[in-house]
N, C-alpha and C positions, 0 to 999 in steps of 0.2 A: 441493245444490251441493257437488261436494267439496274441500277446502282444497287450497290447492299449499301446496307441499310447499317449506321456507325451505330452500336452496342452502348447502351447508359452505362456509364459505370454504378457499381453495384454500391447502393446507400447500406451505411454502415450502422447496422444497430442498439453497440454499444457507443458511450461515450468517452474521450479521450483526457486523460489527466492527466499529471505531473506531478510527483512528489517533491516539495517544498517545504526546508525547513524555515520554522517564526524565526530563526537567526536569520536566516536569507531575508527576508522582507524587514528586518527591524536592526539587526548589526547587537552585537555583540558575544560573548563568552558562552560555553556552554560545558558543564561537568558530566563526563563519561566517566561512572563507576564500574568495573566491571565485576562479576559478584566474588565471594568467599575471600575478598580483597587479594586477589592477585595481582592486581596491578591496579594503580590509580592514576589518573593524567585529563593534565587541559588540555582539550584541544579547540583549536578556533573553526566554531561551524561554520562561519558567513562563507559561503562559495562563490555567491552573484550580488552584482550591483542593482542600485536601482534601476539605471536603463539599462542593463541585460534584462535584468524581467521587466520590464516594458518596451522591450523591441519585443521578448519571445511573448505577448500579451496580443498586441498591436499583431500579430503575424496570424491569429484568428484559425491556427492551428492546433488550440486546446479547447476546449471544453470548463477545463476549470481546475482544483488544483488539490492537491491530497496536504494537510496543512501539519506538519510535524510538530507539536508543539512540546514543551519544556514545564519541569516543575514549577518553574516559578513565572509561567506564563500569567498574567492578568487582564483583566477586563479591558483596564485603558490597552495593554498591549493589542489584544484582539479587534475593541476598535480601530486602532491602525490599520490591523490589517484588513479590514471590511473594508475601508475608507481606500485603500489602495487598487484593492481586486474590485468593487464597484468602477472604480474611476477608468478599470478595462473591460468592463461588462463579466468579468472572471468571476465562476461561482466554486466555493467550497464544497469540494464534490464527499469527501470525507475529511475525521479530521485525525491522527494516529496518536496512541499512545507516548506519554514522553521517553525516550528509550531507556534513561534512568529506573523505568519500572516494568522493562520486559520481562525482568525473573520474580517479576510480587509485586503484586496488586491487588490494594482491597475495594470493595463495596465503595467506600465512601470515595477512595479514587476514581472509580470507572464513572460512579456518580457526575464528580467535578469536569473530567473531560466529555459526558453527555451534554453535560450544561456549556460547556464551551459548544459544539458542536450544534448544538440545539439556537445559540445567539446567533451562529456564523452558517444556519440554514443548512447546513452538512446533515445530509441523511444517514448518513455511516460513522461507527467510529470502530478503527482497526487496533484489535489488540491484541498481540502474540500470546498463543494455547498454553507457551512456559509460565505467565505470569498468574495461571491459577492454581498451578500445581494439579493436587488428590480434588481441590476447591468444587473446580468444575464439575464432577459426577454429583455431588450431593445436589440433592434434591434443592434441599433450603436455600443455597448459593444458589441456584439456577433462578429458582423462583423472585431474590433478590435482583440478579440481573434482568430478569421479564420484566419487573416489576419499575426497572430504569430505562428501559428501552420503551413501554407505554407512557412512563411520564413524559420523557422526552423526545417521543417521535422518532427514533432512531431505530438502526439496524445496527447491533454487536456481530463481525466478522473477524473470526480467530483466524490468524496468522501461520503456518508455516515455519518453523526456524531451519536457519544452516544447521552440517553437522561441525559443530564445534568444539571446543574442548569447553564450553560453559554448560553442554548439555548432552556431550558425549554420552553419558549415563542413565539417560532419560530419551531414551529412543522414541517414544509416543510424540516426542515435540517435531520431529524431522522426518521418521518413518514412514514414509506415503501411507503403507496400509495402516501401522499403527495409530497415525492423526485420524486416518479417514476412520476409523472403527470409532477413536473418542470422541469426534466433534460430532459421528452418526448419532451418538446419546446425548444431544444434547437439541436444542432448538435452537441456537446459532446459526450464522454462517458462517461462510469464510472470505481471506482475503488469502489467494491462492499467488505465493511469491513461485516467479518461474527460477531464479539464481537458486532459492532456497534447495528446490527441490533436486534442481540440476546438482547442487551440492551433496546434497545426500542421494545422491545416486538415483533418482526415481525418474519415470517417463513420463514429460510432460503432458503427453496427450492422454495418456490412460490415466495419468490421475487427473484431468478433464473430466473424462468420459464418467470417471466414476464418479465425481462430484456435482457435477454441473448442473443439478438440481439446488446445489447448497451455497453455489461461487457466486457472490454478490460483486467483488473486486478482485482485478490479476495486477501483481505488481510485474510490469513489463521488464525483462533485461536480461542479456545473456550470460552465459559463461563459459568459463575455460575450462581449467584444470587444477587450480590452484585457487586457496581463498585469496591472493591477490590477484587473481581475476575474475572478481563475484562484480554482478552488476553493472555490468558493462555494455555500451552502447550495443542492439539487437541487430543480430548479420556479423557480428565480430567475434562472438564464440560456437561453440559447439550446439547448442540447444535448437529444436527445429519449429522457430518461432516462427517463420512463414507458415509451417503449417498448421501451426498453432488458429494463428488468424484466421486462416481460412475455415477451419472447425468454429471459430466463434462465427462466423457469415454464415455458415452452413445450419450452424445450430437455434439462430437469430439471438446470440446469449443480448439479454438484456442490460447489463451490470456496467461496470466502471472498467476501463483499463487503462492502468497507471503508470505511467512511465516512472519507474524508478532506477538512475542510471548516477553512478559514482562520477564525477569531473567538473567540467566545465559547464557554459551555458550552454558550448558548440554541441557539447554530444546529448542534451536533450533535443534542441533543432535537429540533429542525424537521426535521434530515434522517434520523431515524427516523422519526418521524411520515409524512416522506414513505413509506419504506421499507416502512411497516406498512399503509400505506391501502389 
């Protein structure tokens, strides 16, 4: 009788990230505006300690990390955080917009966060489609943005928004076809949020399908039904990220996949676990 023969598991193309805010690695306060002043309020970013992210570093489960930084992020801040993610072999895979600037951002902003990303060796920097407004179609703005992405070696990936009431009225920022029409004019990429799109009603896999010439990074996470269940550990909502995954193996997608997942440390380790199964 002769044996069969046990099956490789199948090597995975992309690489596996984590969304981490500079509050998480450094500790402190963080002001969330939210626009046309509706509402103002502090809330405290820190979620994880230092050894929670250096057990989930040490566990050699990630690849490297999506790095959220803040207006008043600084240099000595960043070296920290170099100093930290070196000391686990963890590389900054992108690094994102501060969220204080999702609804408006200028030239000389996207500039500053290049330069950040450009210190901290990130090839990416993600910054949601709301924050250019009409900006993005002109010629001139594009040109200025080409023009910071060669200085500094990077790749600009427009974002995805939920449908929310900050941009209800502005359907091209959530729209599956209406994004994919606007960021089709532009030289861009994207960073394809899977909650986003779960949010505003769209199909993951077809808006794959249609993009995946332009998806550099996916922010990983499931959802429910409700924006209090946006982002949420992958296998616990609705959205069909198994076969999601299995489309990126299929497709051999090249880019980043990023776990972004609202709680604890526990449910980044559950959405590797998923990641890895």
């Amino acid at each position: 009788m002769t044996k069969r023969k046990k099956s490789k598991p199948t090597k995975r193309s992309f690489a596996i990230s984590a969304s981490i805010s500079i509050t998480d690695v450094l500790g402190g306060w963080a002001l969330n505006k939210l626009p046309y002043n509706t509402l103002r309020m502090i809330v405290r970013s820190k979620k994880y300690s230092h050894d929670d992210l250096s057990e989930l570093f040490r566990s050699h489960l990630l690849d490297g990390i999506e790095l959220v930084v803040r207006r008043s992020t600084t240099y000595e801040d960043l070296t920290r955080v170099k100093e930290f993610l070196e000391a686990y072999n963890i590389k900054t895979c992108s690094v994102h917009q501060p969220l204080t600037t999702v609804y408006s951002m200028s030239l000389r902003q996207v500039e500053n966060l290049a330069a950040m990303a450009y210190y901290l060796n990130a090839p990416i920097i993600v910054i949601h489609l709301s924050a250019f407004g009409n900006s993005i179609l002109k010629k001139s703005f594009q040109e200025g943005l080409l023009d910071i992405e060669k200085k500094y070696k990077i790749t600009i990936c427009l974002e995805n928004s939920p449908k929310d009431i900050t941009v209800y009225f502005k359907r091209r920022y959530y729209d599956p076809r209406l994004f994919t029409r606007i960021v089709d004019k532009t030289p861009f990429g994207i960073t394809f949020d899977t909650t986003h799109l779960g949010h505003a009603g769209g199909d993951i896999l077809h808006f794959f399908e249609q993009n995946k010439h332009k998806i550099k990074n996916i922010h990983l996470s499931d959802y429910r039904s409700t924006v209090m269940s946006m982002h949420i550990v992958p296998g616990m909502g609705k959205l069909p990220l198994r076969d999601l995954l299995l489309k990126l193996q299929e497709e051999h997608y090249p880019g980043l996949v990023t776990i972004e997942v609202q709680g604890k440390i526990e449910d980044i380790k559950k959405s590797l676990r998923f990641l890895h199964e």
